[in-house]
N, C-alpha and C positions, 0 to 999 in steps of 0.2 A: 450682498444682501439684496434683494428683491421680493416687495410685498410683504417687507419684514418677517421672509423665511431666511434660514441661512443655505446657502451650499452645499451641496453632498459635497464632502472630501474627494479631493482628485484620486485617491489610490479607488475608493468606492467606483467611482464614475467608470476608470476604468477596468472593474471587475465587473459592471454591469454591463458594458458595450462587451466583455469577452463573456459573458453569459449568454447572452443572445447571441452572439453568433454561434457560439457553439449549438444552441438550440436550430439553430437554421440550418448548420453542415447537418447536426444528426438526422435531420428532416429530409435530408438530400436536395435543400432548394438551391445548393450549386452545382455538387455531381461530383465523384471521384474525380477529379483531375481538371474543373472546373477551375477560373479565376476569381476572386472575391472582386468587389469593388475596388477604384483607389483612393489610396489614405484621404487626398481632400474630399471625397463624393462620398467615405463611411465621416468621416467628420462632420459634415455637412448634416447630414442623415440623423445622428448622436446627438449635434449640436455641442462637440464638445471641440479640444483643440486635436493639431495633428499628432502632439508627444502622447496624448491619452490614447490615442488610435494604436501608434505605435508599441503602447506598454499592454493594447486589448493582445496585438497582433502578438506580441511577445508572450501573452500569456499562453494565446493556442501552439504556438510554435512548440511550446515546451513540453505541451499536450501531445507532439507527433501531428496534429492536425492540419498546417497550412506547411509550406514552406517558409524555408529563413530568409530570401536573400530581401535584402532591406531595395528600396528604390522604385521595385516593380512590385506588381499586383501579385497578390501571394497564391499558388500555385493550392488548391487543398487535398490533401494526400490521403484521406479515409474519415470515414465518417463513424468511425467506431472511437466510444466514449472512451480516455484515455483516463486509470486510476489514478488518482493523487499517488504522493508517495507514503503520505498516511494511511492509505486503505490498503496500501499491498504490505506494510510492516506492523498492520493493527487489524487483526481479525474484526474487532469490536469495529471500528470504524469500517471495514469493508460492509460487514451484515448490515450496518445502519444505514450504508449508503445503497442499498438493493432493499431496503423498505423491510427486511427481517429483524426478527428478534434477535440478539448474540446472547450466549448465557455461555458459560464455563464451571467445574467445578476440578480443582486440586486432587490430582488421587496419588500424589508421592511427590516428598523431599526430601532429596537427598545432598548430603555434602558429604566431597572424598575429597582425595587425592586426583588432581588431575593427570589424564595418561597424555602419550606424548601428541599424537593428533590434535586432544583436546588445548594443550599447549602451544602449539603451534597453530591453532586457528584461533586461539583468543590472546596469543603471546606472552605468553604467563613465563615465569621462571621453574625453573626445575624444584619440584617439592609444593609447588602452588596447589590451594584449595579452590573445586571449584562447586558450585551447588544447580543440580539437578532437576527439573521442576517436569513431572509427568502430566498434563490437563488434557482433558476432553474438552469440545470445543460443541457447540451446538448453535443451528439455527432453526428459531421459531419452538425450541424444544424436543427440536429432532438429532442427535448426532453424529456429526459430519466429517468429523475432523480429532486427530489426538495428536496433542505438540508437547514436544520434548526439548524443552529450555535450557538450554547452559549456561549460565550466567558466572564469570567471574566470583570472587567472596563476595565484595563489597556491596555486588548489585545484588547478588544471589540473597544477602543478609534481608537488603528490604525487600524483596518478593519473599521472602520467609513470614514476614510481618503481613502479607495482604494476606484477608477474609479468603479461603480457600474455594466462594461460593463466590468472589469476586467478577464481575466483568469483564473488568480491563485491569490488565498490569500496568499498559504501556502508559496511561495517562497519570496511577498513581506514582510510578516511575519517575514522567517528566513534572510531577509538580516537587521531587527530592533531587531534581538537577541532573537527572539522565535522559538525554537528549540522542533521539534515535536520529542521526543525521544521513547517514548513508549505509546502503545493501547492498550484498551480491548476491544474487539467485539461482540454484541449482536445481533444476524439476528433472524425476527420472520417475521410474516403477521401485517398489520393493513390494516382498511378501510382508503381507502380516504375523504377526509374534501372537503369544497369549494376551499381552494388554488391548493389541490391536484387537481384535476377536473378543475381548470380554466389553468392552468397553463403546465398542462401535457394532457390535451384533455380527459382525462377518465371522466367516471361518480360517483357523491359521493357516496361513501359507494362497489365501486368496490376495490378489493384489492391490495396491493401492498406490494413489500418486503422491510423490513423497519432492515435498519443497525445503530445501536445505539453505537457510539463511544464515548470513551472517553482519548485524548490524554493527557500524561502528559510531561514535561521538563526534560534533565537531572537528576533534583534532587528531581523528583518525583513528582511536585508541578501541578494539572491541570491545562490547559491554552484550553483547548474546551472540550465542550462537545454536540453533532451533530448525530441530526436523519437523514438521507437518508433514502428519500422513492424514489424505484424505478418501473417501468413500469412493468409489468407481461410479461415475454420473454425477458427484455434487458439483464439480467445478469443473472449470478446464482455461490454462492460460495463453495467452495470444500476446505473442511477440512482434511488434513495429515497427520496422527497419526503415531510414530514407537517410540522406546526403546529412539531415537535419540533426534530427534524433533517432534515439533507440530507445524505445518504450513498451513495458512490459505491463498486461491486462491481467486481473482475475475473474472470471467469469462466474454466476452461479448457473449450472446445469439443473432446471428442474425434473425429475423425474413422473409421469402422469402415471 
């Protein structure tokens, strides 16, 4: 206590030392391949300790942005802003985080019979239900995007339950205990279909870039699995490769 204020919280502290600097790479005030300062001389700087430096440093690291090796002066590997892993598995959180509006509205659900693909990518048993969710996807009120959700019964049950004019799935999702922990990502081309074409204004069989996820929980177990097809110019994603990490970008493409 000092002046009879209290402390920011040490996790704060070091969120805000990893905020600015991320603000300084994207700036370019060190340079692709540049060196950052050392731990005691950004500590110094912060005024904070050297574990808070190290947990700043650990933040970007995990961003793809510095290098990992602990000891030496961290090496910075690109200056290109690295998505949470909130915004590449939440459309709604990506749009908010590029200063757009997200809007969504429901245009079909469905529950079958799962086929065998479908079984084998969400590990269901033979005979398993699973439920279908067709959405349009919009930014700023423009349509960019149409996702095709697969959701196990369980989960599928309460995405049945959200306002089909709803925003977000994922966040009413995780307040009922589904917990989107980790993705894998497939981006390729596909043609558009008649939804693609009614629904996004293009014509059938013009192309679209088509992102194939599949989220799983905690404990590994999937809880979706969701085509995105998106508009030719809305987006385009950037993959990050170093010793470090591999980090995957969504971009929005404006078109003028």
């Amino acid at each position: 206590m000092q002046d009879g204020r209290a402390e920011p919280p040490k996790d704060t502290l070091y969120r805000r030392v990893a905020a600015d600097l991320r603000e300084a790479i994207a700036a370019g005030e060190y340079g692709s391949g540049g060196r950052l300062p050392a731990e005691s001389a950004l500590a110094e700087r912060y005024g904070v300790s050297r574990g808070t430096i190290r947990q700043a440093l650990g933040a970007l690291r995990a961003d793809g942005l510095v290098t990992s090796r602990r000891g030496t002066r961290r090496v910075v590997l690109g200056t290109a802003r690295v998505q949470s892993f909130a915004e590449l598995v939440s459309f709604t959180n990506w749009a908010r985080s590029l200063g757009e509006e997200p809007g969504g509205r429901v245009e079909r659900v469905e529950r079958r019979p799962a086929d065998a693909r479908e079984r084998e990518q969400l590990r269901l048993e033979p005979g398993a239900e699973v439920v279908l969710v067709l959405r349009v996807r919009t930014l700023s009120g423009r349509p960019v995007m149409v996702e095709r959700s697969l959701y196990p019964l369980w989960v599928g049950e309460l995405v049945a339950r959200i306002p089909p004019d709803a925003v977000s799935h994922t966040e009413p999702l995780q307040e009922h205990g589904v917990v989107f922990a980790d993705a894998d990502h497939t981006i390729d081309l596909v043609v558009a279909d008649a939804d693609d074409a009614r629904l996004l204004g293009c014509e059938a069989g013009d192309a679209l870039l088509r992102e194939r996820r599949r989220s799983t929980d905690p404990a590994g177990t999937p809880v979706e699995w969701s085509e995105d097809r998106y508009l030719p110019g809305t987006v385009a994603f950037t993959v990050h490769n170093s010793i470090a990490t591999s980090a995957l970008a969504r971009r929005h493409r404006r078109s003028d």
